[in-house]
Every structure is written in C-alpha cells, then in structure tokens.
BAMIKOL-662326 format. One line per 8 residues: number of its first residue (from 0); their letters; for each residue x, y, z of C-alpha. Coordinates in nm, 3 decimals, decimal comma. Layout:
# BAMIKOL-662326
NUM) A) X/Y/Z ~ ...
***
This chain:
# BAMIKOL-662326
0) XXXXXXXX) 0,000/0,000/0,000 ~ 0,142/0,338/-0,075 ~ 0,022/0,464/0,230 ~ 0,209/0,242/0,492 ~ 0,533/0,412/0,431 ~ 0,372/0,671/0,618 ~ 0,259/0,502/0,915 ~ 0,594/0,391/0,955
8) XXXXXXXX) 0,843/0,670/0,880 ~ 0,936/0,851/1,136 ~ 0,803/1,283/1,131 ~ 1,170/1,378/1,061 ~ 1,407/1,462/0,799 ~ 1,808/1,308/0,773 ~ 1,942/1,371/0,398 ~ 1,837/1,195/0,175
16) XXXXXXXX) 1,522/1,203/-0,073 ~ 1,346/1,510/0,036 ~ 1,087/1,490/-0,234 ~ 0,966/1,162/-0,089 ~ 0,981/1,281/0,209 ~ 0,782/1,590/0,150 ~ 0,506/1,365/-0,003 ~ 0,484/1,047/0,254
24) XXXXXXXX) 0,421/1,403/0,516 ~ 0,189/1,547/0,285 ~ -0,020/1,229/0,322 ~ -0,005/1,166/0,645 ~ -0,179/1,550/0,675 ~ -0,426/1,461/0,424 ~ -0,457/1,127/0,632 ~ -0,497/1,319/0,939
32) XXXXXXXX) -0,681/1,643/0,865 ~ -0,764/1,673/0,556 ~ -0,688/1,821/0,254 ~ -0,754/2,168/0,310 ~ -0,501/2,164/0,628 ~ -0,237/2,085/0,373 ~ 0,032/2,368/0,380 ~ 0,395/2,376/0,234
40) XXXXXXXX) 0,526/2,553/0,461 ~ 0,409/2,311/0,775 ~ 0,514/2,033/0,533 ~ 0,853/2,193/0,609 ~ 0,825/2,282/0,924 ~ 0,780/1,940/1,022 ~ 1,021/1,781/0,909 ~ 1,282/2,031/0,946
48) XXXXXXXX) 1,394/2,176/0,657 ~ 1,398/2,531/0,463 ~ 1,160/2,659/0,253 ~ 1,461/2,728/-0,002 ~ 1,440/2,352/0,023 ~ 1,115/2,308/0,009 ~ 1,080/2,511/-0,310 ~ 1,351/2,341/-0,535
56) XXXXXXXX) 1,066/2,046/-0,483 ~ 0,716/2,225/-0,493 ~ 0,625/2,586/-0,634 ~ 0,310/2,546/-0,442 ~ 0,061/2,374/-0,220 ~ -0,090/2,284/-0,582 ~ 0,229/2,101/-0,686 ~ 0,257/1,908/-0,394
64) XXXXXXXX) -0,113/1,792/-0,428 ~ -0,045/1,716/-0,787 ~ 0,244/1,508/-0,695 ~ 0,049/1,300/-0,432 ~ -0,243/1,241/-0,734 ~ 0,006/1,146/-0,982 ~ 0,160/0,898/-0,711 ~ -0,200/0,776/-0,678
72) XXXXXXXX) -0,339/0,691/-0,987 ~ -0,007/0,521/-1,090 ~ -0,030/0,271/-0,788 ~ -0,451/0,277/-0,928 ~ -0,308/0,166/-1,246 ~ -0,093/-0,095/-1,157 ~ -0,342/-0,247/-0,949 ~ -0,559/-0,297/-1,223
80) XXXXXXXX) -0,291/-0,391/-1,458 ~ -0,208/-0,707/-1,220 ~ -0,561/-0,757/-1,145 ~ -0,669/-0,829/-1,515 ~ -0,325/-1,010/-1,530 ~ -0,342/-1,237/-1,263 ~ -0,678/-1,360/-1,315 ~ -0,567/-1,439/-1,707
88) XXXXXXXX) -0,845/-1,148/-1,818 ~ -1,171/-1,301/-1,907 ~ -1,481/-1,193/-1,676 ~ -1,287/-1,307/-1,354 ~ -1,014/-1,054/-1,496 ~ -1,274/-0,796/-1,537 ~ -1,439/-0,883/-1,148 ~ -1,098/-0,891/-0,990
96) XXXXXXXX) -1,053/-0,531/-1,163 ~ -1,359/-0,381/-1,001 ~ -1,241/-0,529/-0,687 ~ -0,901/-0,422/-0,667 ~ -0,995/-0,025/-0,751 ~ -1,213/-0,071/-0,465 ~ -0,904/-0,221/-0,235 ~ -0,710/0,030/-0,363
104) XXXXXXXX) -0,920/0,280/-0,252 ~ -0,967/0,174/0,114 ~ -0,622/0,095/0,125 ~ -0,478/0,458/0,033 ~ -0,780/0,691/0,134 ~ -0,561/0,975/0,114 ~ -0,408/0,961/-0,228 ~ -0,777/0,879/-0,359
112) XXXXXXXX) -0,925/1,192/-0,186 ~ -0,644/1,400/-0,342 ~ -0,693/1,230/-0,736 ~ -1,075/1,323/-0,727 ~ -1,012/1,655/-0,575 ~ -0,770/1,802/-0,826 ~ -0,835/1,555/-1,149 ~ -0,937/1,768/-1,456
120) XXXXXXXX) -0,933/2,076/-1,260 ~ -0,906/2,361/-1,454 ~ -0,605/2,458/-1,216 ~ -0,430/2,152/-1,288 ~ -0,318/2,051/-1,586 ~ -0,035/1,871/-1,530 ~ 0,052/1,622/-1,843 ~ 0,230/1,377/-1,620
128) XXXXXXXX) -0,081/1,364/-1,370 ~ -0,336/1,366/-1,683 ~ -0,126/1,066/-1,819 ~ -0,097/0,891/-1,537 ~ -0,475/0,914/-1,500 ~ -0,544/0,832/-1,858 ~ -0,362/0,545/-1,825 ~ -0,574/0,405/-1,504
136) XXXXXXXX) -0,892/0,447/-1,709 ~ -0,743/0,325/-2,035 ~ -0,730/-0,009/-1,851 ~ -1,057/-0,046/-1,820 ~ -1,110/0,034/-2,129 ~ -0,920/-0,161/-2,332 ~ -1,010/-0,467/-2,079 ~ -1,380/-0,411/-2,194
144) XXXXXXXX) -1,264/-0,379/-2,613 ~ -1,095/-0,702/-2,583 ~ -1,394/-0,906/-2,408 ~ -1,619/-0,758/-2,690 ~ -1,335/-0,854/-2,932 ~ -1,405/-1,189/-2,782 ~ -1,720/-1,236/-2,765 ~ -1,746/-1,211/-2,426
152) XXXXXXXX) -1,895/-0,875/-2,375 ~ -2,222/-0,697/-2,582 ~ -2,091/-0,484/-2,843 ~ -2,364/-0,252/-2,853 ~ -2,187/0,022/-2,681 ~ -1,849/0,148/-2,748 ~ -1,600/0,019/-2,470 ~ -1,537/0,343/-2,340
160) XXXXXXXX) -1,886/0,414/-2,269 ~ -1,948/0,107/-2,092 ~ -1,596/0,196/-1,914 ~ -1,754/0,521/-1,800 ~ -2,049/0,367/-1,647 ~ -1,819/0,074/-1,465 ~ -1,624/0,365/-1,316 ~ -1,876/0,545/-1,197
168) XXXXXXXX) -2,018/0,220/-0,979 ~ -1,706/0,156/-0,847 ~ -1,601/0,526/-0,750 ~ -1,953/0,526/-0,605 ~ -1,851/0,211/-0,372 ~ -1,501/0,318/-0,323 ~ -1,622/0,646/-0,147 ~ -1,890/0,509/0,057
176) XXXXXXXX) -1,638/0,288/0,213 ~ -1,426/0,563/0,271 ~ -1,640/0,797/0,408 ~ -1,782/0,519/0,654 ~ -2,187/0,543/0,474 ~ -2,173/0,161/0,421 ~ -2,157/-0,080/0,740 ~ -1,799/-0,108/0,938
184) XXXXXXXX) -1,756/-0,452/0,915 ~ -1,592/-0,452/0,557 ~ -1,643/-0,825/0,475 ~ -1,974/-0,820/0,682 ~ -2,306/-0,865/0,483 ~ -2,371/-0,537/0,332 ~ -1,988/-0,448/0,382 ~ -1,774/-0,263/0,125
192) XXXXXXXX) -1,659/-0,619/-0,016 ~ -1,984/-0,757/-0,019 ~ -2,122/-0,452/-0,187 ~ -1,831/-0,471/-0,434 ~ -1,903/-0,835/-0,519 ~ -2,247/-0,773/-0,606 ~ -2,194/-0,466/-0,776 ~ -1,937/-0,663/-1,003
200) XXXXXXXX) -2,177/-0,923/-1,059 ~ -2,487/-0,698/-1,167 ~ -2,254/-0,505/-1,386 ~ -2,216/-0,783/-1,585 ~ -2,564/-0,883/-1,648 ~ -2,536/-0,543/-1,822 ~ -2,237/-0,632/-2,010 ~ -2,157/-1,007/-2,067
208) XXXXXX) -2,326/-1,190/-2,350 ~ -2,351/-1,484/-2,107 ~ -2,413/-1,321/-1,773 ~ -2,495/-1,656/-1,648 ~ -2,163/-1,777/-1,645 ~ -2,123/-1,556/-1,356
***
C-alpha cells in the first residue's frame, strides 16, 4: 500500500530524498486532517527543513497535491494492470478489476481523496498527472474492447462508454467505504466487499453476453 510508508516513517528529515519525504508528510496530513489543512510551509516545518528547500521540490501547495495524485493513480493503475493479469483477463479478470480499484481505494484513502479533488481541474493541468490518469482508465477500457473482441462482452456500446459507467459504480462504492456510509464490518453482509461483489456481478448482467456464467 502506498500509504504504509507513512505510518511507519518517522516525522523527521536526515538527507536523503526530500521529495519523498515531502510527499509520505503530505499524506499523512491529508490522512490526518484533511486536505484543506495541507500547507507547504508546515510540510517543512515538520520535518525540518527550509523553505529554499522546500521550493527546489514544490512551487506550491498545488504542486505538492499534484504530486500526491500522480503517485496515486499510478499505484490505481498498476493495481488494475495485475488484477486483469493475474486472473488471465476473461470476466474473472474484469471482477478482480472492479475489486481491486475498490481495495485500492480503502487501502490509500488519502491519495484517492487528493486524485478526485484536483483531477481535470481547470487549475491543474499537469501532463504527467493527466497521463498517469489516462492510463488508469485506459485499462478499463481496453479490458472491456478485448472481451467484446471476444465475444465475451455486448458490443452494442463502445467500450469506453461502458468503461464510463463501470467507473462510476465503483467510485460510487469506493467512497462510501471511505467515508464510513456503508456498514464497518468490511467483509460483513452489506460491507464494502460484499457490496463490491455484487456490484461486479450486476454489472455484468449489463455487459456479458452470457451473464450466467457468472
């Protein structure tokens, strides 16, 4: 998980890769208080170093956030890269991506609060956070083109459609678990991972030609 560096580390700075530094404090902030008590300069502050420093890193609060979503949606992406891999694609590749996005999500809250906060904000445009996002959803969508390429999935809507709507069921889980709306107990009945499962498994009476095989 990206964000158990952070549990770990210890609040202080001894030379060596500042920038990583500045970013495993930046979300153990977000972690703690939120995203709008992010600062630079308390970044700094606490772990003991100049804002000379601090600056030959980040311009800005903006850059640092940027930094943490870029982080984010490449450990997104590479989730669902090994997900689709390690289930050999198919339809369990295509459940064990809706599940891992999901994991992913619980697992780094903070990094996931940060990519929906600042992705395709007019303030942002960052290419190597807008690729590094691309390339999460791209996923998806070319796991969806090559189940319709196989018969697999209905090809009466363009994969990247049907990638939109997947994406918005599972950011819609992913949240509710974080923000603590579904019940505590995440493998409980009517837990995040039971509400994942069955989301993945209605999804594709929507999608699969054979939703039976299920």
């Amino acid at each position: 998980m990206l964000e158990m560096a952070v549990s770990a580390r210890k609040r202080s700075y001894h030379h060596g890769d500042l920038r990583r530094a500045l970013l495993e404090e930046a979300v153990r902030t977000i972690r703690d208080d939120g995203p709008s008590a992010l600062t630079l300069r308390a970044v700094g502050a606490r772990l003991g170093v100049s804002r000379t420093a601090l600056y030959r890193h980040f311009a800005d609060k903006s850059a640092l956030l940027n930094a943490v979503s870029q982080e984010g949606f490449r450990g997104l992406g590479d989730a669902l890269e090994r997900a689709w891999a390690d289930a050999a694609g198919g339809v369990a590749g295509f459940e064990a991506m809706g599940r891992a996005y999901v994991r992913f999500a619980l697992d780094n809250p903070s990094h996931y609060r940060v990519m929906f906060g600042v992705w395709n904000s007019r303030e942002h445009h960052d290419p190597e956070l807008r690729a590094a996002g691309t390339r999460a959803f791209q996923l998806l969508v070319d796991a969806l083109a090559a189940l319709q390429r196989d018969g697999v999935a209905r090809r009466d809507d363009a994969a990247i459609a049907v990638a939109r709507y997947v994406w918005a069921v599972v950011h819609g889980i992913a949240m509710l678990g974080i923000d603590g709306r579904l019940p505590e107990a995440q493998d409980g009945p009517g837990g995040v991972r039971d509400v994942t499962d069955f989301a993945v498994r209605r999804l594709g009476t929507g999608i699969f030609t054979e939703p039976s095989a299920l």
